[in-house]
C-alpha positions as CSV (number, residue, x, y, z in Angstrom):
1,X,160.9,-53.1,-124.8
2,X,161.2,-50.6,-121.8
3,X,159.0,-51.1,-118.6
4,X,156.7,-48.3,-117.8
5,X,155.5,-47.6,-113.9
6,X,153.7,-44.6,-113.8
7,X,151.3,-42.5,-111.2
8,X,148.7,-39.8,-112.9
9,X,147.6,-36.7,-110.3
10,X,144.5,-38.2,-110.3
11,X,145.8,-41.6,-108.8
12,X,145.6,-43.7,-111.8
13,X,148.8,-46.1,-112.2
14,X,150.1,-47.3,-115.5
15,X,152.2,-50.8,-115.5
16,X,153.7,-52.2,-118.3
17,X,156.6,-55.4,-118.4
18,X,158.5,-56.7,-121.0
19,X,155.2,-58.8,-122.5
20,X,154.2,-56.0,-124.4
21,X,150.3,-55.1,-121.8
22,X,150.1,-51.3,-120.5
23,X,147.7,-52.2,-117.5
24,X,145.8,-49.3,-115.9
25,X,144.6,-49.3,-112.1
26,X,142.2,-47.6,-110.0
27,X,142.0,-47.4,-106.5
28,X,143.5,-51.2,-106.8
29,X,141.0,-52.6,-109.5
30,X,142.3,-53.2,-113.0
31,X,140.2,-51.0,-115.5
32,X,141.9,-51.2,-119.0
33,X,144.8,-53.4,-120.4
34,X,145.9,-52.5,-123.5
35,X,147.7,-54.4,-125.7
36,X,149.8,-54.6,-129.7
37,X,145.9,-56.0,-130.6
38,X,143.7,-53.7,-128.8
39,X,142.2,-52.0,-125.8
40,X,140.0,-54.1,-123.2
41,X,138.2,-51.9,-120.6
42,X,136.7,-53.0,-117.5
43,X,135.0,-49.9,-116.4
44,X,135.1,-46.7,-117.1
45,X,136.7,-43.6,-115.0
46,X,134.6,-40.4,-114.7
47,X,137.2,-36.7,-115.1
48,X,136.8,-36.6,-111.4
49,X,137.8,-40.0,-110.8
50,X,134.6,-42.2,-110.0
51,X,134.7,-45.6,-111.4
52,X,131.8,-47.5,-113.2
53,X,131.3,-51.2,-114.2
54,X,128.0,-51.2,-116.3
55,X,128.2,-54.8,-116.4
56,X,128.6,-55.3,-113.0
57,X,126.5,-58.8,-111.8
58,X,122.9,-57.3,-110.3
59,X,119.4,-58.1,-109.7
60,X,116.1,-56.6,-108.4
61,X,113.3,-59.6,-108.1
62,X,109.5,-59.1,-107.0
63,X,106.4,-61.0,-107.0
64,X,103.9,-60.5,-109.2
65,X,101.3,-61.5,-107.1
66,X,100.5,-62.4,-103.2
67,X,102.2,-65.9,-102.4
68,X,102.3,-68.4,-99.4
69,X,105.2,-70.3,-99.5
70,X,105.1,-73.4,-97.3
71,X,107.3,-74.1,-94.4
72,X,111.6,-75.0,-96.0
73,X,110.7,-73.7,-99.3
74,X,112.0,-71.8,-102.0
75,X,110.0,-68.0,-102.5
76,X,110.4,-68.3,-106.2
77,X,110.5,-63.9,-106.9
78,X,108.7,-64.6,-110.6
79,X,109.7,-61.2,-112.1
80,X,112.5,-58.8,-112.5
81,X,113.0,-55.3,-112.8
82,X,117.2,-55.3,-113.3
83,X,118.5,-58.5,-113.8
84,X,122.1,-57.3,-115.2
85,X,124.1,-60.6,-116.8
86,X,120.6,-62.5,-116.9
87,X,122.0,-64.4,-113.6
88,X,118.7,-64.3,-111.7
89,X,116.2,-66.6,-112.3
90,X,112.6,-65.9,-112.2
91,X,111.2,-69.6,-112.7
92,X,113.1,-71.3,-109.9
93,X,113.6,-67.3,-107.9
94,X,117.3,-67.8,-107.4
95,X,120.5,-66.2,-108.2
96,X,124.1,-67.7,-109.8
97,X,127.0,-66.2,-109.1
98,X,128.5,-65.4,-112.2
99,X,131.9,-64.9,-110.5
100,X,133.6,-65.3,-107.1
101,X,133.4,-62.4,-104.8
102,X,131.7,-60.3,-102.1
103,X,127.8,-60.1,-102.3
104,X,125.4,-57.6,-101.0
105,X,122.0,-59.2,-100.8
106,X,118.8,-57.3,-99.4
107,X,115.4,-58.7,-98.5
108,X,112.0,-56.5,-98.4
109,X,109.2,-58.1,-97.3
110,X,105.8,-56.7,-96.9
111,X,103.4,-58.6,-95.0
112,X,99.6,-59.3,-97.1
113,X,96.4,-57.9,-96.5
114,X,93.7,-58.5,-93.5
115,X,96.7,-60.6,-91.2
116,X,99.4,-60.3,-88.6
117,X,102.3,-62.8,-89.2
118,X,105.4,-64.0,-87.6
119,X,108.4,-64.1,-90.1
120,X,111.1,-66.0,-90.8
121,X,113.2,-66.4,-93.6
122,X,117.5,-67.0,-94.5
123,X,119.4,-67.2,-97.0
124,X,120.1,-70.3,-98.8
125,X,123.6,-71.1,-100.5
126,X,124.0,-74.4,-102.6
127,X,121.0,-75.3,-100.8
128,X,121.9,-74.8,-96.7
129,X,121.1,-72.2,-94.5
130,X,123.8,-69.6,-94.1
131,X,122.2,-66.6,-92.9
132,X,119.1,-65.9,-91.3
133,X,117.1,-62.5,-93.0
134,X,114.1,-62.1,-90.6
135,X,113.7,-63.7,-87.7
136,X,110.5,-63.9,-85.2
137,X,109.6,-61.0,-86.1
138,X,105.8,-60.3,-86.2
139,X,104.2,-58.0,-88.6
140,X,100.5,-56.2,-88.8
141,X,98.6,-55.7,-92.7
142,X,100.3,-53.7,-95.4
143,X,103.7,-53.8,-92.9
144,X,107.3,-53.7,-94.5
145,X,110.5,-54.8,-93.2
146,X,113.7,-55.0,-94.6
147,X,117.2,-56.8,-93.9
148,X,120.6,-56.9,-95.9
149,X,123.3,-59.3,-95.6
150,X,127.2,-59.7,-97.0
151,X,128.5,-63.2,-98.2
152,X,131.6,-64.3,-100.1
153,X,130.0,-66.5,-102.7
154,X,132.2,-69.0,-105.7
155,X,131.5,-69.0,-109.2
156,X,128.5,-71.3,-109.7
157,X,127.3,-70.7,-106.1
158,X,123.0,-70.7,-105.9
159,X,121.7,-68.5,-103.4
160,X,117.9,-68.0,-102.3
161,X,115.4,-67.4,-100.1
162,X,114.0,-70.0,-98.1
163,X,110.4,-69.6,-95.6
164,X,110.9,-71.0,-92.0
165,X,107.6,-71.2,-91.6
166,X,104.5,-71.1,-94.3
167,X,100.6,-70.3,-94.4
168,X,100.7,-66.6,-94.6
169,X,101.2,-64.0,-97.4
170,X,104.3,-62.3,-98.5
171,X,102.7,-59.4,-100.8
172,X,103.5,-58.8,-104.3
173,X,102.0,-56.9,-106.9
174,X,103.3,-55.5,-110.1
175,X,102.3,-51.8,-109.8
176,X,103.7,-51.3,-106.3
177,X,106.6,-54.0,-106.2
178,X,106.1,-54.7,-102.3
179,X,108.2,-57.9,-101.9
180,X,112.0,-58.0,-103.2
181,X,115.1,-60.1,-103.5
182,X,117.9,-57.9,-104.5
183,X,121.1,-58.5,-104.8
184,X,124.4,-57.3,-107.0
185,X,128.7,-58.5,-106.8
186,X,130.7,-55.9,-104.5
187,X,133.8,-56.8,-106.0
């Protein structure tokens, strides 16, 4: 069997060995190997080049309602609006890494009616702090902040929100989603 290492105009590269797989690349990222039993695609290439992965590990979390969390406790987000792979969960509010790789998280807050509040909230992975989201940061009614973070996270890894200090209202609310967790895998 011959070996095949090949380079379209539009950048994509075609590697085969002596095992039999044609592999196909993109920009570095593996999206088809086909083989004497079939063809398993990982994403899918647009004519112009642009690369999807429908199946790509990603969540959008919200509350349903107002909620105070007390001081070292979990916000549990108890309803999604994406939740691709079904690893978010909306009775404990946390997310499993399906797989090992770069995370984008993103926290919106929006602060409840009639109060002004100090915030404070991180990110929890496997149950310690690693990254703090809002910090002392105090906020006047109907206000909304927002803060992102990156983190490497394993296979398995749990990651949440945690509140550094309670008695207040984060605001929720079906029709208007205030309050999000959000999250999806980089790569």
């Amino acid at each position: 069997m011959a070996s095949i290492n090949a380079t379209t105009s539009s950048g994509i590269i075609a590697t085969s060995d002596n095992t039999g797989t044609l592999q196909l690349q993109s920009a570095g990222t593996t999206i088809a190997n086909v083989t004497s039993t079939g063809l398993a695609v990982t994403g899918a290439i647009s004519a112009t080049g642009n690369i999807t992965t429908p199946n790509r590990p990603a969540f959008i979390a919200f509350l349903t309602a107002d909620v105070t969390p007390a001081a070292g406790a979990f916000v549990v987000w108890n309803a999604t609006q994406l939740n691709t792979g079904s690893n978010f969960s909306t009775s404990t509010g946390k997310f499993t890494a399906p797989v090992s790789g770069l995370y984008w998280f993103n926290l919106i807050l929006s602060s409840g009616s009639s109060q002004t509040i100090s915030m404070y909230f991180y990110l929890d992975v496997n149950g310690s702090r690693t990254r703090d989201f809002i910090e002392g940061v105090t906020m006047s009614t109907n206000t909304e902040i927002h803060s992102s973070t990156i983190w490497y996270l394993n296979a398995g890894d749990v990651v949440g929100v945690v509140s550094g200090f309670g008695s207040w209202a984060v605001q929720g609310g079906n029709a208007n989603f205030h309050s999000e967790f959000q999250g999806y895998l980089i790569g």
